[in-house]
Every structure is written in C-alpha cells, then in structure tokens.
C-alpha positions as CSV (number, residue, x, y, z in Angstrom):
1,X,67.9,104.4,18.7
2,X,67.9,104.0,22.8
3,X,68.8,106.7,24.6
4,X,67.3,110.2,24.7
5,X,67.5,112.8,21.9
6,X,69.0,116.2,22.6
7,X,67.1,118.8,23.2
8,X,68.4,122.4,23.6
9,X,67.8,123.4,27.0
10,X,66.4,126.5,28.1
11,X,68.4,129.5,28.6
12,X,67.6,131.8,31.2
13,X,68.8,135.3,29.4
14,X,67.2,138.6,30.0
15,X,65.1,140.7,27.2
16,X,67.2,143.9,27.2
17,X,70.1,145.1,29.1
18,X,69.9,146.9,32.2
19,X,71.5,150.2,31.3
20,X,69.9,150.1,27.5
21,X,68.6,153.5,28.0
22,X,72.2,155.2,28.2
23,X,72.4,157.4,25.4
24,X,76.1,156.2,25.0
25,X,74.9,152.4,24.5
26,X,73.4,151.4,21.0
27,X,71.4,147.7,21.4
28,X,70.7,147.6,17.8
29,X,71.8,144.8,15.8
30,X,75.2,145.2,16.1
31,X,78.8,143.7,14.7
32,X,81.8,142.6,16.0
33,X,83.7,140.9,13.8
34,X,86.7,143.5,14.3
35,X,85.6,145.3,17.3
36,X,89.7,146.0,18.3
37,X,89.0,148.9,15.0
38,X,87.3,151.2,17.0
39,X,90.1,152.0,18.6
40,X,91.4,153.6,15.5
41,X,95.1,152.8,16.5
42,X,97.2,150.7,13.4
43,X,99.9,149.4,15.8
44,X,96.9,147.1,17.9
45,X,95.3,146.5,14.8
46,X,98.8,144.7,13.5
47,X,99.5,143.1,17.3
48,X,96.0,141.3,16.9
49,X,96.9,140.0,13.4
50,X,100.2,138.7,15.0
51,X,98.4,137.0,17.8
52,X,96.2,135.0,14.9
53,X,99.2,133.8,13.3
54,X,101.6,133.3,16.6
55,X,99.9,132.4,19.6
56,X,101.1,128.9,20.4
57,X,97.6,128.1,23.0
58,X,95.5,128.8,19.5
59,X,97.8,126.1,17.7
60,X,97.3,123.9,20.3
61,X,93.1,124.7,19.9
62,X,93.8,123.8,16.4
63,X,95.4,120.7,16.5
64,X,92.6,119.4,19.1
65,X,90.4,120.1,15.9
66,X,92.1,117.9,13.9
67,X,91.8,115.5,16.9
68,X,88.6,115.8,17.2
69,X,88.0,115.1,13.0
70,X,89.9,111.9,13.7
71,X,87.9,110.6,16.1
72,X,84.8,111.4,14.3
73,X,86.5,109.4,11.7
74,X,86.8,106.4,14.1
75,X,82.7,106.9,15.2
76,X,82.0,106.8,11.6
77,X,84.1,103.7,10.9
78,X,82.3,101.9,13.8
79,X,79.1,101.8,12.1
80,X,80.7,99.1,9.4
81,X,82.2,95.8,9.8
82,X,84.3,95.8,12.8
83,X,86.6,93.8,12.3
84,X,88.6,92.4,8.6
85,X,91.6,90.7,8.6
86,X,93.8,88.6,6.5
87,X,95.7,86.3,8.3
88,X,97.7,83.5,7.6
89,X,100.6,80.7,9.2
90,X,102.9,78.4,9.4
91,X,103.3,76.2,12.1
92,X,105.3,73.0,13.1
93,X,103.1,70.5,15.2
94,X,104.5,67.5,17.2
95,X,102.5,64.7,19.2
96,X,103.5,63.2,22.2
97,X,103.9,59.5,21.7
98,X,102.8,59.1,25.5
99,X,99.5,61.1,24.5
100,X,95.9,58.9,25.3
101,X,94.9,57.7,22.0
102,X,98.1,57.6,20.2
103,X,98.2,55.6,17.3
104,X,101.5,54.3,15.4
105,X,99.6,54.8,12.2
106,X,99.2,58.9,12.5
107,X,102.2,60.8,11.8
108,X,103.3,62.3,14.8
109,X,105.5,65.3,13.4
110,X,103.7,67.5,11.0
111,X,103.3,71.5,9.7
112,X,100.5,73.3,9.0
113,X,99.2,75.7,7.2
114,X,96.6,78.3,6.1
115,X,95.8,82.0,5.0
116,X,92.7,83.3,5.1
117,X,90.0,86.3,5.6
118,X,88.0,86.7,8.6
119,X,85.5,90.0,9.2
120,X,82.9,90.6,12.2
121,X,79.8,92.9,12.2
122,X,78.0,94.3,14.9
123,X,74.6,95.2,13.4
124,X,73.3,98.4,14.9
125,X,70.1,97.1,15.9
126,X,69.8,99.6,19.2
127,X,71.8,102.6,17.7
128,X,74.7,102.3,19.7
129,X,77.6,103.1,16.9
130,X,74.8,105.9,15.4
131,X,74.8,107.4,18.7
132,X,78.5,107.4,19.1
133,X,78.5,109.4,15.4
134,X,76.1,111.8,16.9
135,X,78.6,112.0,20.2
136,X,81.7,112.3,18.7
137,X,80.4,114.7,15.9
138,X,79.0,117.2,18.6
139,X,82.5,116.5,20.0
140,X,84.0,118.2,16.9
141,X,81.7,121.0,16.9
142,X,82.5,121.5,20.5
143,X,86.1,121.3,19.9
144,X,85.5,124.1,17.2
145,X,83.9,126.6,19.6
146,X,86.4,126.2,22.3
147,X,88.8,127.3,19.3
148,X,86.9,130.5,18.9
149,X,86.4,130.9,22.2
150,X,89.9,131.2,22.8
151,X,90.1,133.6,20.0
152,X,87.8,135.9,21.6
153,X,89.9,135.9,24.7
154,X,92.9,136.2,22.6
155,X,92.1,139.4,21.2
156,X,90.5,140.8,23.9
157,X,94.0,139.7,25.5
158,X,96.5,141.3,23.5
159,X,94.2,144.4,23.2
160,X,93.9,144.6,27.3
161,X,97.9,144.2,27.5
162,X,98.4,146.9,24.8
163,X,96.0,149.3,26.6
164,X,98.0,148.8,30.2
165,X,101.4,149.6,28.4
166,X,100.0,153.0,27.0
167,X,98.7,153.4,30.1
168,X,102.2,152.7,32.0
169,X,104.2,154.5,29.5
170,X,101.6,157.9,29.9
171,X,102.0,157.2,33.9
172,X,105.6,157.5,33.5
173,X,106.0,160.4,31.4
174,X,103.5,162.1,33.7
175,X,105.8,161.1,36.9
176,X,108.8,162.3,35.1
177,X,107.6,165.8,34.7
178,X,106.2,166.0,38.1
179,X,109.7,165.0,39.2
180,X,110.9,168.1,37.4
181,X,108.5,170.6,38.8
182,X,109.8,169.1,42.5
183,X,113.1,169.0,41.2
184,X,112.4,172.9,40.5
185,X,110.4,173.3,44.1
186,X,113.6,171.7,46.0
187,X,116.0,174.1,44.1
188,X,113.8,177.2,45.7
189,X,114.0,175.7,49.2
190,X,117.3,175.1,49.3
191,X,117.8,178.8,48.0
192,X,115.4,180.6,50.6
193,X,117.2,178.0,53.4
194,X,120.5,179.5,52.5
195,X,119.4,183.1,52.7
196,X,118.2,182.3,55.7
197,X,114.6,182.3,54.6
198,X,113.2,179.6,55.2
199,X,113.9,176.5,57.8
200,X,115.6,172.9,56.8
201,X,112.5,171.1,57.2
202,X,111.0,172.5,53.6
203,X,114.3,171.4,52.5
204,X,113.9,167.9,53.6
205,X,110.1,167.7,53.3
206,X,111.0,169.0,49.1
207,X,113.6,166.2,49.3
208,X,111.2,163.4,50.8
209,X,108.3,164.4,47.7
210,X,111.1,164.5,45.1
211,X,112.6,161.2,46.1
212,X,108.7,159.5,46.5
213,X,108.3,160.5,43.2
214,X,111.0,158.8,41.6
215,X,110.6,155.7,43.5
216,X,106.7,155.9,42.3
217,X,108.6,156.3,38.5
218,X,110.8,152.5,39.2
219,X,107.4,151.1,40.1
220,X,105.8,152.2,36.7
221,X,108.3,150.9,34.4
222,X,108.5,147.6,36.6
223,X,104.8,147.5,35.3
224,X,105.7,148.3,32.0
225,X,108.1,146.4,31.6
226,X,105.9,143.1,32.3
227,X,103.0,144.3,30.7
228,X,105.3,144.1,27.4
229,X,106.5,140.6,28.6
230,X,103.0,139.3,29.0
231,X,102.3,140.5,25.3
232,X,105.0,139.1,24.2
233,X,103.4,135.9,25.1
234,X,100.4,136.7,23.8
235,X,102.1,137.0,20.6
236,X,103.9,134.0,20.3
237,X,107.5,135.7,20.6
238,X,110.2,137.1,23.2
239,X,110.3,139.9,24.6
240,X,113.3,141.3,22.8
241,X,111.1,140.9,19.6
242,X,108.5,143.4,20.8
243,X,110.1,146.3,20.5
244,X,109.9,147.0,16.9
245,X,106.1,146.0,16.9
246,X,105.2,148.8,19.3
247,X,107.1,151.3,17.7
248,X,107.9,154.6,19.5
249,X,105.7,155.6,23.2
250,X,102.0,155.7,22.0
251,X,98.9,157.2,23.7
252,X,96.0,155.3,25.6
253,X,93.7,154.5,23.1
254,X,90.3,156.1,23.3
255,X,86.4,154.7,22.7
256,X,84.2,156.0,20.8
257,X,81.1,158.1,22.3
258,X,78.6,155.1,21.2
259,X,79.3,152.1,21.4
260,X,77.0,149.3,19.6
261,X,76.1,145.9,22.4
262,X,73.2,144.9,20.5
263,X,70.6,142.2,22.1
264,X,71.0,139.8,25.1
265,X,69.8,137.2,22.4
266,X,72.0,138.2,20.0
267,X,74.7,137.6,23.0
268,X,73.7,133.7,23.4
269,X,74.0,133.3,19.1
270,X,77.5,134.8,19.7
271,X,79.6,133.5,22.2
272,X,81.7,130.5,21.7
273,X,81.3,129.4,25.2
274,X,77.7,129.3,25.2
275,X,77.7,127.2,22.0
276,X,80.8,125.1,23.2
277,X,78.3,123.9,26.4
278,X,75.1,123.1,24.4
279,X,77.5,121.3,22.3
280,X,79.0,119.6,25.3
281,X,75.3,118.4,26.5
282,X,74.3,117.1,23.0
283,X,77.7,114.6,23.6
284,X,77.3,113.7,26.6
285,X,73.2,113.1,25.5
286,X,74.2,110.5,23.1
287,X,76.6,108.7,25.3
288,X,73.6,108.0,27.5
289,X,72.6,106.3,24.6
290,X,75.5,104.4,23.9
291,X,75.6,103.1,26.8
292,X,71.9,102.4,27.4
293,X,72.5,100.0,23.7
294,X,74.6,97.4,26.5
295,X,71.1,96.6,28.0
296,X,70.0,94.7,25.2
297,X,71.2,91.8,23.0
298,X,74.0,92.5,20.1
299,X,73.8,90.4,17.0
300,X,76.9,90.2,14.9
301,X,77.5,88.0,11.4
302,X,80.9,86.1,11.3
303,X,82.3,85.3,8.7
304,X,85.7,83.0,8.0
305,X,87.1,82.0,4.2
306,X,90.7,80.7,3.9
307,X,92.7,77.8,2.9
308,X,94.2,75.1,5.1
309,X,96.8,72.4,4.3
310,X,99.3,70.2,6.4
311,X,102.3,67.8,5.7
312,X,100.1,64.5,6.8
313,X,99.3,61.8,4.2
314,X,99.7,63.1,0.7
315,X,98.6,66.6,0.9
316,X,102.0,69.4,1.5
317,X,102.4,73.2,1.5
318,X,101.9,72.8,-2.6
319,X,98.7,72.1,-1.7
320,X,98.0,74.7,0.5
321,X,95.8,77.0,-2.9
322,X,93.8,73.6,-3.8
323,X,89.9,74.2,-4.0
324,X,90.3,71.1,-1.6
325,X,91.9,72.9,0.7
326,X,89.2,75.9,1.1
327,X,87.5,76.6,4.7
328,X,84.9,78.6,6.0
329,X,82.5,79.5,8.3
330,X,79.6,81.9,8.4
331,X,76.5,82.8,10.1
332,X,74.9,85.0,12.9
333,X,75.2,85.2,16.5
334,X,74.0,87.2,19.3
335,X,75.6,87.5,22.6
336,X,73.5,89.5,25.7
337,X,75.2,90.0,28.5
338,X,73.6,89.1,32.0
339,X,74.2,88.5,35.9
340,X,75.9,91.3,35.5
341,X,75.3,92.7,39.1
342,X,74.0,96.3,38.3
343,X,77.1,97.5,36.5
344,X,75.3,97.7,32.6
345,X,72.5,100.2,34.5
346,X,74.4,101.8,36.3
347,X,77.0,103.3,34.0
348,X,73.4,104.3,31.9
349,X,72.8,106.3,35.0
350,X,76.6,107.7,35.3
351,X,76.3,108.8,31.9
352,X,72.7,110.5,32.4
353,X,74.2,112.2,35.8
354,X,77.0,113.9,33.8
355,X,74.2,114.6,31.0
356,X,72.3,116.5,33.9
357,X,75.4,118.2,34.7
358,X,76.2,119.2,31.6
359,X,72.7,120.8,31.2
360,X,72.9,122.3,34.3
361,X,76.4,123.7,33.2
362,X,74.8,125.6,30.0
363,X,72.4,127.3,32.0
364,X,75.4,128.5,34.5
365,X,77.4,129.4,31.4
366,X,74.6,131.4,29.9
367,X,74.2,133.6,34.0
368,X,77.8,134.1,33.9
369,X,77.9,135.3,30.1
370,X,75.3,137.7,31.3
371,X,76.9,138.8,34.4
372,X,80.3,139.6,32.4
373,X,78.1,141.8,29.9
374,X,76.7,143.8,32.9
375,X,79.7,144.1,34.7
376,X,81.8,145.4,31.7
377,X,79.0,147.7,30.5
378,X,78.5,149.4,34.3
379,X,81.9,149.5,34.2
380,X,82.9,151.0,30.9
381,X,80.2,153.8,32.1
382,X,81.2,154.5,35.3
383,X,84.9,155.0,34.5
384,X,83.4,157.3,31.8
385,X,82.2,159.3,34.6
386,X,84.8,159.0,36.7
387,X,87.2,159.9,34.0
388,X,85.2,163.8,33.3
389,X,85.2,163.9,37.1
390,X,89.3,163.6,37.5
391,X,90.1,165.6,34.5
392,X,88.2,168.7,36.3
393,X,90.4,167.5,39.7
394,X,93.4,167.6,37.7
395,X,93.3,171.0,35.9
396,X,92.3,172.2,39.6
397,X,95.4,170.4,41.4
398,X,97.7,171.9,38.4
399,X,96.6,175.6,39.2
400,X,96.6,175.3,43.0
401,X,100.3,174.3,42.7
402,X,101.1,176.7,40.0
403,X,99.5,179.5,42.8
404,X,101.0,178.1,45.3
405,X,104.7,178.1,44.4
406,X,104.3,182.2,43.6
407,X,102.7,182.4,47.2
408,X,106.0,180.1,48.6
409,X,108.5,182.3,46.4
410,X,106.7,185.5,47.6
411,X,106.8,184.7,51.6
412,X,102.8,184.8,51.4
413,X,102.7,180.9,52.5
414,X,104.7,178.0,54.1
415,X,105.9,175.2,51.9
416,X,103.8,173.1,53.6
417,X,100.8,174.3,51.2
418,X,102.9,174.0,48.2
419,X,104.1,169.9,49.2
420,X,100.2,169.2,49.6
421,X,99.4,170.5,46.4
422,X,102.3,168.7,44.4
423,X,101.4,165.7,45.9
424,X,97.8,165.9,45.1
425,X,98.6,167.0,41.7
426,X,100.5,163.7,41.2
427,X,97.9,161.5,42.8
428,X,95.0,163.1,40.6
429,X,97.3,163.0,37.6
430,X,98.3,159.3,37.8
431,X,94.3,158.5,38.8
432,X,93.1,160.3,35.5
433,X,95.5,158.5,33.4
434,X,94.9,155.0,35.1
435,X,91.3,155.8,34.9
436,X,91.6,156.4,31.0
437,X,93.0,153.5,30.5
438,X,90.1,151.4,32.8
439,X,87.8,152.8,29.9
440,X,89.5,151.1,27.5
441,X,89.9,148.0,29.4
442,X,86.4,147.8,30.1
443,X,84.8,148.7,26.7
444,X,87.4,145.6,25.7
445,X,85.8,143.1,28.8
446,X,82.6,144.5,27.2
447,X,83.0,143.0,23.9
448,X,85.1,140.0,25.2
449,X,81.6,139.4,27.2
450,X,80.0,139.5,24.0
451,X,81.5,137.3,22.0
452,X,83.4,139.2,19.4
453,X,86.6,138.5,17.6
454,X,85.9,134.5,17.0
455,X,85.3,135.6,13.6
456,X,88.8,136.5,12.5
457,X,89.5,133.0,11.3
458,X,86.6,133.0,8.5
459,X,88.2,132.5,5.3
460,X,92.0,132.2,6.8
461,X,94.0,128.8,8.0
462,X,93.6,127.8,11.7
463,X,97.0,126.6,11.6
464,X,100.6,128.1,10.0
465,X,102.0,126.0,7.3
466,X,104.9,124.9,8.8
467,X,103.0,123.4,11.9
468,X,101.0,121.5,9.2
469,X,104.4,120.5,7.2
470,X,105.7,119.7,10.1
471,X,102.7,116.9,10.7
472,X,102.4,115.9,7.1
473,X,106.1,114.8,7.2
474,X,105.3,112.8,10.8
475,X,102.0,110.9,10.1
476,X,99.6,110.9,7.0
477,X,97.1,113.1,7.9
478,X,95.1,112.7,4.2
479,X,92.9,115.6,3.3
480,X,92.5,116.5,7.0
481,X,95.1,119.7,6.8
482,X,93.5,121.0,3.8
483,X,90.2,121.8,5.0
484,X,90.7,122.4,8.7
485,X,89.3,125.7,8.7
C-alpha cells in the first residue's frame, strides 16, 4: 500500500510526579474506575449514575458511535465491486424522415427494449480502499474515546457542581447564624444608646454589619440556586426535578488523607483524550495514503450482461428473453489521470500537513494532560494547607468576638472592636468553608486530569432503550444497536 504507516509518536511525559514525595500522595498502581466513592456520600454516588443514564451531550457521543460504525461499514464495502446494478427500459424511438441517410426501407417509428446487469471494480492495486478501512476504522476507535472522554468530564462534572452546592448551602447556614449573633450585637446597642450609654453611631455601624450580612446571604443562595440549575443539566432534567435527588441540606464532602495518582505512564494508558489524538493521527496517516493511490493508474473490470429487443422487422417485446436477444460486454480497463496541473500532489501534501498537525497535536495533548495533573495535585495540597490554616483563624475570630461583646456590654471597650471582630469572624468563616469545598474540587480536577470515570460504561448500554426504539422504528439500523457498547 502507498502512503506511510502509522507510527505512534513519541510522548513527552515525565518519570514521576513532582510532588510524589508527599506523604498524602500514593503513585502506586492505582484505580479509578469509581473514584466519585471516596467521597463516601450515597446521594453523589446516585447523581453520577443519573448523569450515565441522562445526560443528553453523552447520547449525542453515542449516536456519533453508531456513525462512525456506519461509515466503517461504507470503507469496508469499498474494497468490493463498486458498483452492481440491474437496470432495465422501455423506450419509444422515432427518426426524422429529413435525417442524412434515411432510407424508406427502415422503419422510422420503433420501441426498444432491454434489462440487464452491469457491475464495476476498482482493483486495489495501490491500497487506496485498504487505506480508507484503516482511516475510517481508527475513525471509530477515535469516535469511541471522545465518548469516554466525555464521560470522564461528566462525572467529574456533576461531582464538581454537587460539591459547590454543599459548599453554598454550608455558606449560607453559616451567614445566617452570624446574622443572628449581629442581630443580638444590634439589640445591645440600641439598649446602651437608649440609656444613654453609648452614641448612635454603634447603632448604625451594628445596623450597616447586620444588613451586609444579609445582603452577603441573597448572594449565596443566588449561587445556590444556579449551581442546582447547572446540575440539573448535567443530569439530563429540570430544575424542579432536582429537588428530591438531593434530599435535605448536606455537608461538603470530605477526601480521604491518601489519595492514590499512580504513574505519569499509567496517566497516558488512561485518558481518553490522549488515546482519542493518537487515534486521530493514525486517520489522518492513512488518508495520506488514500490520496497518494490518485498518483498512479486505477484498473477496474467492467462487466455488462442483459437482454435487448426492439419492434423493427420481426423481433417485438415477446422477444425481449430470447437467447437471441442476450448482450454483453466485459473486460479490463485502466484509466490514469494526467495534466492535471499539480492538484493530485498537492492534496498528497494537504493530507501529510494535517498528518503533521495531528502529530504535533498528540504531543500538545499529552503537555496539557500533564499540566492538568500538576495543577490539580499542587492544588488539592495547598488548599489542604490552607484549610488547617483557616480552621485555627476561625476558632480565633469566634473567641475574639465572644470576648469582645462581654468587654462592649461591660463598658471595658468601644463597639468599634466588637464590629471588627464580627466582621472578621464572617470573612474567615465563609473563607474556611469555601476553602473546604476547593479541596474537594481539586482532588475531583485531580482525577478528571487523570482519566478516571471512562470506565462506568463497561458492561452497561451507551444508549437508553428508548433512544434506540426510537431509531429502530426510523431507519434499519440491523445489528448495530445491539452491540454498541
């Protein structure tokens, strides 16, 4: 065959991580078939099973599989006679009396008829059609990995959206009891103002804190509130079907003290993506091939057998089965095109500049795999540390205001100290709980970056069985919806 054979290209992937020697980090063969588990929390595990079976962009990755099949199927068919066709007519002829040559003798009005087979073969002397099998079939396995691919950002999906509205609903019932505690610190104000106590400004600034507060607590549940809408999406449903699936307010779900990344390599094997561009080059690979075949010569055997009749002389339609009345014709031909100013080499090197591309592509796919591992995994650490450094800040802010509304009540200080307190109390609060919930997030980029959750769909249907009902009644799809897994 012409063209070049694929070769996988090199991939430029590190031997170890860089922060392998955190005692939190695990690179031992790892799994991560359901890495959403570790969470521990029933109510995600059941919101990732939904998204399987609901999530209309993963349909729409499956049907493209089923495309793909088809024109695999069409590649394949290639490689046999081109064309077969029965064919047949009836016709009514007349000839101009004032034509040259016209003879009184020769009947001038006349039908005729035939029926017949013809077929047509390309032989595949230069590999053209085999390297439009090898194209198309990569195609399919192509097609495949951007399925899981988009299964992996699926899950990671819903698990990120149900993570930010634990997070939201915590912020809120955190905001809420601050706004009680200033509800509380405004009530003593406006006591020591009225005996005279105190001046109106702790009044108003009490006021001012209180009513921040609240307006911080609209912002929340405007968060909340779209967080559940973009889930909803996620799951295939509306919004006013969410509410049962989330049940009553949860908490931020927490990781686990080690978490399992395994091997760089191990990385490359996994991902989707990664597999979905090496797939991509192999394609594009053979179609240098195909069209390289249009340099050379094609040789094809025709072949015509039929019956042919007419109403002239004796003969009629009746006669149209006679063995007198069988034609054909048969035999080779070869047809190479030429003169053809450049255009035959030049889509050869069209096809090899988007081969180069698409190697070129693999290698920047493989970069930015790594880069998503590293920036997850510094991430998912960091916050850790941030997290142990805010929960001391917290328990620190939540005395200092405890202390200083019995040194406001007692005449010992000015309310000013107690408003600075309360309000870093609330920022520290909402900062720790935000910050819990970035742990999560980025343990979930983490495996996202590694290429867990593809396998969810071993053993199960790609596509719900009314989607395929739905098709079968449309067009004859054959065998193709039973084994599209």
């Amino acid at each position: 065959m012409v063209g070049p054979d694929f070769l996988k290209p090199d991939a430029p992937v590190l031997d170890k991580w860089i922060s392998d020697k955190q005692s939190s980090l695990d690179t031992s063969s790892a799994e991560f078939k359901e890495w959403w588990k570790v969470f521990n929390d029933p109510v995600l595990d059941e919101l990732v099973n939904t998204a399987y079976q609901q999530n209309l962009d993963l349909h729409i990755a499956a049907v493209r599989i089923l495309e793909a099949r088809a024109q695999l199927g069409i590649a394949t068919g290639n490689q046999y006679p081109q064309s077969q066709t029965i064919g047949g007519g009836i016709t009514h002829n007349e000839i101009s009396k004032n034509s040259p040559n016209f003879s009184p003798l020769t009947d001038s009005t006349f039908g005729s008829y035939q029926v017949g087979f013809d077929a047509a073969w390309e032989l595949d002397v230069w590999g053209r059609f085999r390297r439009g099998v090898e194209a198309a079939d990569a195609n399919l396995l192509s097609t495949q990995a951007n399925y899981d691919d988009i299964l992996v950002s699926l899950t990671a999906e819903v698990a990120a959206a149900y993570v930010q509205i634990r997070t939201f609903e915590e912020r809120v019932v955190l905001a809420k009891k601050n706004e009680a505690i200033q509800q509380r610190s405004l009530h003593i104000t406006e006591v020591r103002f009225n005996n005279g106590a105190t001046t109106e400004l702790d009044v108003t600034q009490a006021t001012a804190l209180l009513h921040n507060t609240k307006a911080l607590i609209s912002s929340l549940e405007v968060g909340l509130r779209q967080s559940k809408n973009a889930l909803s999406t996620l799951l295939g449903t509306t919004p006013s079907e969410l509410t049962d699936s989330l049940n009553e307010s949860g908490v931020i779900p927490s990781a686990p003290a080690d978490v399992a990344v395994g091997m760089p390599a191990e990385m490359l094997r996994r991902r989707p993506d990664v597999r979905r561009a090496e797939l991509q080059a192999a394609s594009q690979s053979a179609l240098v091939g195909v069209a390289e075949a249009d340099l050379y010569p094609s040789f094809s055997l025709l072949g015509s057998f039929g019956f042919a009749s007419s109403s002239t002389g004796s003969s009629d339609f009746g006669d149209l089965m006679n063995t007198d009345s069988f034609t054909s014709t048969i035999g080779p031909t070869f047809s190479w095109p030429i003169l053809n100013y450049g255009r035959i080499k030049n889509n050869v090197r069209v096809q090899d500049a988007r081969y180069q591309q698409s190697i070129i592509n693999y290698k920047n796919t493989v970069l930015s795999a790594v880069r998503e591992v590293e920036d997850a995994m510094v991430g998912f650490l960091k916050s850790r540390e941030q997290a142990e450094a805010l929960q001391q800040s917290v328990r620190a802010s939540d005395r200092s205001v405890e202390i200083a509304l019995i040194q406001y009540r007692d005449g010992v200080t000015d309310y000013t100290r107690v408003l600075n307190t309360q309000e870093f109390l609330v920022e520290q609060q909402d900062s720790y709980t935000a910050i819990r919930g970035d742990i999560a997030r980025n343990l979930i980029a983490m495996y996202k970056a590694l290429g867990g959750g593809w396998e969810l769909r071993e053993g199960q249907e790609i596509l719900p069985t009314d989607v395929k009902d739905e098709m079968m009644q449309r067009t004859d799809w054959g065998e193709f919806l039973e084994s599209e897994e």
